[in-house]
C-alpha positions in Angstrom: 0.0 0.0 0.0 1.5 3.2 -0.8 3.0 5.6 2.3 -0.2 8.6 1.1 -2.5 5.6 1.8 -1.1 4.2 4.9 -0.9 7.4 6.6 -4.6 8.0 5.7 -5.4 4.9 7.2 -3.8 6.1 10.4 -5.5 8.8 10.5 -8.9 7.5 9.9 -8.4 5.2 12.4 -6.5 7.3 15.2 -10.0 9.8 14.3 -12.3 7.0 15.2 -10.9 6.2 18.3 -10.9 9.7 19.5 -14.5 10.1 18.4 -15.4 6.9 20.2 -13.3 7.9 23.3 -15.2 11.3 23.3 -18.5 10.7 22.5 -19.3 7.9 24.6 -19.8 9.6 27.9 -17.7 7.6 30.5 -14.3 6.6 30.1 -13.6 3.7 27.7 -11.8 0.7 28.7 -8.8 -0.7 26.0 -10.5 -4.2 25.9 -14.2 -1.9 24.5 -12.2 0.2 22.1 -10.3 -2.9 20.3 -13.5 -4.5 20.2 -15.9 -1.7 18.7 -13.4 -0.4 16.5 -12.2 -4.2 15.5 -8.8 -3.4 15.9 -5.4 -5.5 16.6 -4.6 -5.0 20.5 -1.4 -3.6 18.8 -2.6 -1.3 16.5 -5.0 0.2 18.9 -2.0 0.4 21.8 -0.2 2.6 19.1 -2.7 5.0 18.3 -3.9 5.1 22.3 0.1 5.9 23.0 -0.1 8.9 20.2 -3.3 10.0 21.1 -2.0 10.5 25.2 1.2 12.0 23.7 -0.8 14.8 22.1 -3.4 15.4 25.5 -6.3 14.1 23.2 -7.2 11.4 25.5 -5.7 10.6 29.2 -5.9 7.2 31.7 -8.2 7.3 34.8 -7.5 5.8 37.7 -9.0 2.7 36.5 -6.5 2.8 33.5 -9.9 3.2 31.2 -9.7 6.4 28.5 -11.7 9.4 28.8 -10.8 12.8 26.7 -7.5 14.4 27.0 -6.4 17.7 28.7 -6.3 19.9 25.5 -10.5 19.5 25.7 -10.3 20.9 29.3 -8.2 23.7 27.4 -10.2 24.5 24.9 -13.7 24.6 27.2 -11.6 27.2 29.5 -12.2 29.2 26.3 -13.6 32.5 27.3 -16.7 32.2 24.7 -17.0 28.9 26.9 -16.6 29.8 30.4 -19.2 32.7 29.3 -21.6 30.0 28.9 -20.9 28.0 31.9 -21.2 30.9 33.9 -24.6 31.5 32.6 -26.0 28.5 32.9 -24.6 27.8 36.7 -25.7 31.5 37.4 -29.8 30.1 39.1 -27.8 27.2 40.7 -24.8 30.0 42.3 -27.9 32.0 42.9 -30.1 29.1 44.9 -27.3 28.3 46.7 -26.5 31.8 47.8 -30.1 32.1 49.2 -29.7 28.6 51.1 -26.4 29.4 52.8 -26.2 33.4 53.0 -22.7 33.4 52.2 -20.5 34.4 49.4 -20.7 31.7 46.6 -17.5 31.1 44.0 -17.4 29.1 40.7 -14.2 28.4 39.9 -12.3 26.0 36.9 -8.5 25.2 37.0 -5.8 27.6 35.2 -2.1 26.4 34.8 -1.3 25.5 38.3 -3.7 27.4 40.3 -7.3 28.1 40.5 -9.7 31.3 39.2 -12.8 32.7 40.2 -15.0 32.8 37.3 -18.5 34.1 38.9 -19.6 35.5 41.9 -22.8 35.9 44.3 -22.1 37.7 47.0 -22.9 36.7 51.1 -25.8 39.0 52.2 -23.7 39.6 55.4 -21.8 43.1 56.1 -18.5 40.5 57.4 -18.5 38.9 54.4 -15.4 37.4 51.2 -13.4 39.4 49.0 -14.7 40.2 45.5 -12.7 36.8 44.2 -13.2 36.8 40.4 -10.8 37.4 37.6 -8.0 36.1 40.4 -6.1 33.1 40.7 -5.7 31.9 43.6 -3.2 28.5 45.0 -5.1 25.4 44.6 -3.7 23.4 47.5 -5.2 26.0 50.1 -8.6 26.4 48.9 -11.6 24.0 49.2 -12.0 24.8 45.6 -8.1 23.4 44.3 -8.8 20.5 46.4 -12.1 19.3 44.9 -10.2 19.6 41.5 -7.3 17.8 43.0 -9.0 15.6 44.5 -11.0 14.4 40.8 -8.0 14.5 38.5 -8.8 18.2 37.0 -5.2 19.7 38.8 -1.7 17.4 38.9 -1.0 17.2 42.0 2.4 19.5 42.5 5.4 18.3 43.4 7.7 18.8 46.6 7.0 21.7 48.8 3.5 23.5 49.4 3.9 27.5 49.9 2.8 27.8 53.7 0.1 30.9 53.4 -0.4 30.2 56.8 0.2 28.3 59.6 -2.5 26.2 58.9 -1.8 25.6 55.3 -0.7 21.9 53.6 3.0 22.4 53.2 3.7 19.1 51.6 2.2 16.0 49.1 1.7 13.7 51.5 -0.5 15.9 53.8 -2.2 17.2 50.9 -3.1 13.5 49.8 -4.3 12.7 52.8 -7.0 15.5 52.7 -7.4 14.4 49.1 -8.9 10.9 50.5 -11.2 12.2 52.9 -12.6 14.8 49.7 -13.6 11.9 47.7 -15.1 9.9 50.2 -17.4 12.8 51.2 -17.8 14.2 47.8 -16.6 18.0 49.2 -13.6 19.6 50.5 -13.4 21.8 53.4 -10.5 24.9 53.9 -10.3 27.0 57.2 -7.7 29.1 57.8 -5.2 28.0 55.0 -5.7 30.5 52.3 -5.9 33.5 55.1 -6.7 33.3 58.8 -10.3 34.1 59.2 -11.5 32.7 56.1 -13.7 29.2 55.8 -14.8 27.5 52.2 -16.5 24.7 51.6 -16.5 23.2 47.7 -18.2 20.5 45.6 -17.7 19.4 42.2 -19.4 20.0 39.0 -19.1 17.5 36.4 -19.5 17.2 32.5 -21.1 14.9 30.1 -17.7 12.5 30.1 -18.4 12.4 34.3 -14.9 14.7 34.8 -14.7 17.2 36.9 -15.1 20.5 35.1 -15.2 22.9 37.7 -16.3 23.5 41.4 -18.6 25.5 43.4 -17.9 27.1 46.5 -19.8 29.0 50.0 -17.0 31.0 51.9 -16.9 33.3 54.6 -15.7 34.4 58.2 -14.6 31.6 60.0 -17.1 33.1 62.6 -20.0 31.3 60.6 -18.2 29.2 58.8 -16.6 26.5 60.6 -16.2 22.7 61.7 -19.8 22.9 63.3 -21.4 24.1 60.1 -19.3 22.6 57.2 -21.2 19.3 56.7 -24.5 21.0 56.0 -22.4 23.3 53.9 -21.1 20.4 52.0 -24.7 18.5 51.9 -26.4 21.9 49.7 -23.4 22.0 47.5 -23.5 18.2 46.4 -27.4 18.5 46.3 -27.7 21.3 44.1 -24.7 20.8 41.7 -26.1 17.6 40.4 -28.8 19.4 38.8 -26.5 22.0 37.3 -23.7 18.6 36.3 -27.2 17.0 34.9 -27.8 20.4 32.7 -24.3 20.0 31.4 -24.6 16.5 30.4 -23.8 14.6 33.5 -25.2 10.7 33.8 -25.1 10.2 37.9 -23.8 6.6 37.3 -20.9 7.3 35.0 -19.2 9.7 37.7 -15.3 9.0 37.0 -12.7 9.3 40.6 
């Protein structure tokens, strides 16, 4: 077969098993691709391999395939995050009204974290006007949702102490990580400044990854370890409706 033909071929094929990867709406596992695409093992491994080289597809924990990071890029678009942010605005809203408190929606950026929209706590004593600013993701109930779902790497080495209650290394940070995914929301007091609380959940897309997180902060003064879980209980309750409005099937959530 002539080299124009061959590398057509590999196209093709490397173009349907992105599509399939992407469209299917949970992460695809090798042993489903090679069998819907009727594939060699090997030939499939190959394209997989080229596909993760480019960020067009990436592993979960399971080792199954879901869409790559350059999708993530592309949706943190600002034409994008002008739609997400209008289409969470009745959920940040609902969830204002239910808490009282200052209410973030955030989505990673390089490293760290940004504020996208805002809906201010009804209190005097209340947050900062957060969007537009990036702020460090392993100090914030907001980083460590998208930690702890595989939206952020995990850094390496050393954690900047912001204060003396922050995470300063992996290992500590891990071990908040665990205790995030078992409950479904992360909790920071005290580690971004002293005085401030946040609780965060996750919002998911139509593939089950995390695409961004929602948060209620204020004072420590109201927010704090006796008020946290019912924090944590109205974010998870009403971001499934909003992950359902972007596509999200409840039984294809991905860790």
């Amino acid at each position: 077969m002539p080299t124009q033909q061959l590398g057509s071929q590999a196209v093709d094929r490397a173009s349907a098993l992105l599509a399939l990867v992407v469209e299917s709406g949970a992460p695809r596992t090798f042993t489903s691709l090679v069998a819907e695409l009727g594939l060699a093992k090997s030939t499939t491994s190959r394209l997989l391999q080229a596909l993760e080289r480019s960020r067009l597809v990436q592993r979960d924990q399971s080792g199954a395939f879901r869409p790559g990071a350059l999708f993530s890029i592309y949706a943190a678009r600002p034409s994008a995050l002008h739609d997400l942010v209008e289409l969470a605005r009745p959920t940040l809203n609902r969830i204002g009204e239910l808490t009282e408190e200052t209410v973030n929606l955030s989505v990673p950026r390089g490293r760290e974290v940004v504020q996208i929209a805002q809906i201010d706590s009804r209190y005097l004593l209340g947050s900062t006007n957060w969007v537009g600013v990036d702020v460090p993701a392993h100090c914030t109930a907001l980083g460590k949702v998208l930690y702890a779902f595989g939206s952020l790497s995990l850094p390496p080495g050393q954690l900047e102490r912001r204060t003396p209650h922050s995470p300063v290394d992996r290992a500590q940070l891990e071990h908040m990580l665990v205790e995030v995914r078992r409950r479904g929301w992360a909790v920071s007091l005290d580690e971004l400044e002293v005085g401030l609380g946040a609780v965060a959940a996750p919002v998911r897309g139509v593939d089950g990854a995390v695409i961004a997180a929602v948060s209620v902060s204020g004072p420590t003064t109201r927010i704090n370890d006796q008020g946290i879980t019912r924090l944590g209980d109205v974010l998870v309750n009403e971001l499934r409706g909003l992950s359902a409005q972007l596509g999200h099937n409840m039984g294809k959530e991905t860790a």
